[in-house]
N, C-alpha and C positions, 0 to 999 in steps of 0.2 A: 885215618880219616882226615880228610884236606878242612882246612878251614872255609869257612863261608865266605863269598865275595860278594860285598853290597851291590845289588842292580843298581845300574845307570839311571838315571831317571829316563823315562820312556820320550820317546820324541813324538808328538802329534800335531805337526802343520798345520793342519786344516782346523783342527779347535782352535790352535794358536792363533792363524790368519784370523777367525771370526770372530775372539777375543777384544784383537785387536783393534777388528773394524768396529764391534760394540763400541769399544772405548771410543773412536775418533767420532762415530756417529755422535756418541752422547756430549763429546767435548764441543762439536758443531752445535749444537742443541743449546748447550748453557750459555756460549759467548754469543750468538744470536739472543736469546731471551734475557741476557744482562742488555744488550742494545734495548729491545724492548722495554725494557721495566724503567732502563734511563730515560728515557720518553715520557713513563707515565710517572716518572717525578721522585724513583727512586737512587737515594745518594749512593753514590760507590763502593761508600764503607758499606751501609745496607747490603748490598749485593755479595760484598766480601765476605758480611759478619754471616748470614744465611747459606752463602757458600761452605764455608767450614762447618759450624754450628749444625746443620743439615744432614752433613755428611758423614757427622761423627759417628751415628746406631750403625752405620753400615761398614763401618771401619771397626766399632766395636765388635758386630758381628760376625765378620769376616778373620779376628784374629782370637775372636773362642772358639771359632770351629777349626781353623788350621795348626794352632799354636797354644792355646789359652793364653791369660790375660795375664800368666809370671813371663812370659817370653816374651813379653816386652819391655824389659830389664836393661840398662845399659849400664856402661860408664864412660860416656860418650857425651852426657847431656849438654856440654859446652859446643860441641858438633852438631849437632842436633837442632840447637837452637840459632848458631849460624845457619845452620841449612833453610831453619825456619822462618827468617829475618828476611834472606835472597830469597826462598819461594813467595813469600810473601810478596815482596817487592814484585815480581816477576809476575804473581797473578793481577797484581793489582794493572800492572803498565796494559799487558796480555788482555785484561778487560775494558780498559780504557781506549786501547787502539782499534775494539769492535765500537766503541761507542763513538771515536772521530770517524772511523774509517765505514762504506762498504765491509760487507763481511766476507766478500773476494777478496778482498784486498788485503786487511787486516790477515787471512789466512795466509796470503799468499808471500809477504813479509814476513810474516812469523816462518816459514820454509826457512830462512837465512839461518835459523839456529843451528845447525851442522857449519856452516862456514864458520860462522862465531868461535863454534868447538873447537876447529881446526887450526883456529889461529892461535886461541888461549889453550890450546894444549902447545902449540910451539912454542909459547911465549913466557909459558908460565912452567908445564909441566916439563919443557926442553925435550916433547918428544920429536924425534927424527920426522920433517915433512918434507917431501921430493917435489920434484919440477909437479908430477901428475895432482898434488893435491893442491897445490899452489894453483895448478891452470883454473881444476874445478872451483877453487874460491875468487878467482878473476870473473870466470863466467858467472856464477851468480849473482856478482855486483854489478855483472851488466846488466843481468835480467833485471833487478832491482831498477837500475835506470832507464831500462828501455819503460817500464811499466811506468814508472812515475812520472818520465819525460819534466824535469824540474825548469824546464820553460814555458811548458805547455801553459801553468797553471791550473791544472785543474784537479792536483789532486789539493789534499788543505796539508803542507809539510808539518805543520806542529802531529797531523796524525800519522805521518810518516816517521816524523822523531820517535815518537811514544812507541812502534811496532818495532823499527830497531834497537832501540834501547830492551824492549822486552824482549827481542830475541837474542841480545848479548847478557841481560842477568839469564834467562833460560838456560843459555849456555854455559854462566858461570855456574849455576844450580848443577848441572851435568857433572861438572868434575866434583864439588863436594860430592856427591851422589859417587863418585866415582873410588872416591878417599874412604865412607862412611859403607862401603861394600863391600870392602875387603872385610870388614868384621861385625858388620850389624844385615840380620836378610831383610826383603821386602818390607814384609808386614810391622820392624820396629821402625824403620823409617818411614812409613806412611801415617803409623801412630802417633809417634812423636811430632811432628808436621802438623798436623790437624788438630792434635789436643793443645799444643804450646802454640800454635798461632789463635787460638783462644783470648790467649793472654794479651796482647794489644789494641786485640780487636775488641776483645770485652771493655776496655778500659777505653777504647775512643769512641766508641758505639750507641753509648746514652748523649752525646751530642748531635747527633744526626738521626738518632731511630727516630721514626715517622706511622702515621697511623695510615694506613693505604685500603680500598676497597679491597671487598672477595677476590675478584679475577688477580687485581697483584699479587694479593698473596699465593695465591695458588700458583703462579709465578717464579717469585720466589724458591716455595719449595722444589718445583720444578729443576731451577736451577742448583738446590743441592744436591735433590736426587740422583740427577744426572751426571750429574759433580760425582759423588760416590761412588754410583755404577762405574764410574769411565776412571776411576782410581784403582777399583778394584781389577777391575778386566786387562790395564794396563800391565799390571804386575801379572796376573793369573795368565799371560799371554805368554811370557819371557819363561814362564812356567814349563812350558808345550813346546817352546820353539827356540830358534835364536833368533838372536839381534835381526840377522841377515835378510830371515823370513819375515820375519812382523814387521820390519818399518817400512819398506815400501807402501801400507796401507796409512801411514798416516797423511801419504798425499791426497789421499782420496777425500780429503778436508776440504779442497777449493770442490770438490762436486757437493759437498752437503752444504755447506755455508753459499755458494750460487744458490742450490735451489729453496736454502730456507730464506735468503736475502727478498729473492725473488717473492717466494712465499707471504712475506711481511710488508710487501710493496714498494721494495728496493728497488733500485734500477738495475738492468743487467750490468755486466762487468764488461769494459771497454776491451776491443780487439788488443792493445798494449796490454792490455793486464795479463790475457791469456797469452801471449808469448813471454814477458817478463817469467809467469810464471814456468813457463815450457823450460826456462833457460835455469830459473834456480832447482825446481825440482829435479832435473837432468843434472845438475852441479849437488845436490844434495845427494841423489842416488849413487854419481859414482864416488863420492869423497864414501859412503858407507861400505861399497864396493870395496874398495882399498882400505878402511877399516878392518875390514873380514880376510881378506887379501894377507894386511897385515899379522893378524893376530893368527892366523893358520900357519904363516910361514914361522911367527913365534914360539907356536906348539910345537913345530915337525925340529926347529933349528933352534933352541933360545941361545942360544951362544952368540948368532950372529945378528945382532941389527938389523932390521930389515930397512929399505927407503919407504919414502911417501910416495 
C-alpha cells in the first residue's frame, strides 16, 4: 500500500484574478474616501485609527474560519512589530499622498513600488539584477518625470515627496514581508499588523478624535470596511493563483481612482499623467515578468544563479 501524497493546492485563476480586483476596487475606494473625510475636517490619525480599529471583526473573522484563533501564535513578535512600525508608516505617507495629490496621481506614483523593490533588493538583499531590470527601473523614473514635468509647476512636489516616499517604505514593507514568510502564513501577519498597530494609534488618538456628523462617520466606517475586505481578498487571491497572475490587476487602480476622482468632482488627470503612467506601469510589469522569469529558472536549476 503506497503512502498518500498531499494534493497540490488547486490552481483557480479566474477566482484569483477577481479576488484581486475586489481588493484593488476596495483599496481605490478607501484612499479616495480618506481624501474625502480630509475635507470634511477629519485628522489623519482619525482615518488611521478607524482604518485598523474597523478592520479588526474582519480579520478576526476571517482567521476563525481558516485557522482558529491558536494559529496565530508566534515567536516572531519582534518581527512583527517591525513590520508593523513600516506598514504603519507606509499607510499613513500612502494616505496622505491621496490627500495632496489627484487620485490619478497619487495611484499612479504609488506604481513606482516594484522599482523601489528592485533596487532594495539589490542593495540590501544582494540579489543578482541584470542590465533588463535596471532598463525597466530607468524607464519608470522617466515615467515619473515625464508625468510630473518639475518645471511645469503644476503638480504641488511636497505631494509628490510623500507618494515616493510611500512607495519606497511599501517597498521596504515587501521584503520584511518577504523574511516573515518563510515561517509565519498570511493570516498571522495580517493579524499581528492590525491588532499591534492598535497600540500607537490608540495611545495618539485621544489627541486628535473629533466628534463628526452622521454622513462622516458612515465614512469612516466605509473606509475600514473596505480596508478589510481588500486585506482579506489580497491574501485569499495569492491563495488561487500566483504572483504572476494577480498583479497585473493592481494596475487597474488608475482606472478606479480616475473614475471615483472624477466622481467626487476632481479634475480629470492630465495627458502627462496618462503617459507617465503608460511608462511606469509597463516598467512595473516587466520587472514582475522577470521576477517570474526568475524564480522559474530557480525552480527548474537552483544551482545556478540566474540574471536580472
Amino acid at each position: 500500500m503506497t503512502a498518500a501524497v498531499p494534493l497540490a493546492r488547486p490552481h483557480r485563476p479566474l477566482l484569483a484574478i477577481g479576488l484581486r480586483l475586489t481588493a484593488v476596487i476596495c483599496l481605490s475606494i478607501m484612499f479616495v474616501t480618506v481624501r474625502v473625510v480630509d475635507q470634511r475636517g477629519v485628522h489623519l490619525v482619525e482615518s488611521l485609527f478607524y482604518r485598523q480599529a474597523l478592520a479588526l471583526p474582519f480579520v478576526f473573522a476571517w482567521i476563525a474560519m481558516t485557522g482558529g484563533l491558536s494559529a496565530v501564535r508566534t515567536r516572531r513578535i519582534s518581527v512583527h512589530a517591525s513590520r508593523m512600525m513600516l506598514g504603519l508608516t507606509g499607510m499613513m505617507l500612502n494616505f496622505l499622498s491621496y490627500i495632496l495629490l489627484l487620485p490619478a496621481e497619487a495611484a499612479t506614483i504609488g506604481f513606482t513600488m516594484p522599482i523601489f523593490g528592485t533596487i532594495l533588493s539589490a542593495l540590501i538583499l544582494r540579489e543578482v539584477t541584470g542590465i533588463h531590470r535596471w532598463s525597466a527601473v530607468l524607464i519608470g523614473f522617466v515615467g515619473v518625470l515625464v508625468m510630473v514635468r518639475p518645471d511645469a509647476g503644476h503638480f504641488p512636489m511636497q505631494g509628490v515627496a510623500v507618494a515616493i516616499a510611500a512607495a519606497f517604505v511599501t517597498a521596504s514593507v515587501s521584503l520584511v514581508l518577504r523574511e516573515l514568510g518563510r515561517t509565519e502564513n498570511a493570516g498571522v501577519i495580517v493579524f499581528w499588523f492590525t491588532a499591534l498597530s492598535m497600540v500607537p494609534l490608540g495611545l495618539v488618538m485621544p489627541f486628535f478624535a473629533q466628534m463628526h456628523d452622521p454622513a462622516t462617520w458612515g465614512l469612516l466606517v466605509l473606509i475600514g470596511l473596505v480596508g478589510g475586505i481588500a486585506q482579506i481578498c489580497l491574501t485569499a487571491a495569492l491563495r488561487w493563483g500566483p504572483v504572476s497572475v494577480v498583479l497585473p490587476m493592481d494596475y487597474s487602480a488608475i482606472i478606479w481612482t480616475t473614475l471615483l476622482g472624477v466622481a467626487i468632482g476632481e479634475d480629470w488627470p492630465q495627458a502627462t499623467t496618462w503617459i507617465g503612467a503608460t511608462l511606469i506601469i509597463a516598467s512595473g510589469l516587466y520587472i514582475a515578468w522577470r521576477e517570474h522569469r526568475r524564480a522559474r529558472a530557480m525552480r527548474i536549476s537552483p544551482a545556478v544563479p540566474p540574471t536580472g
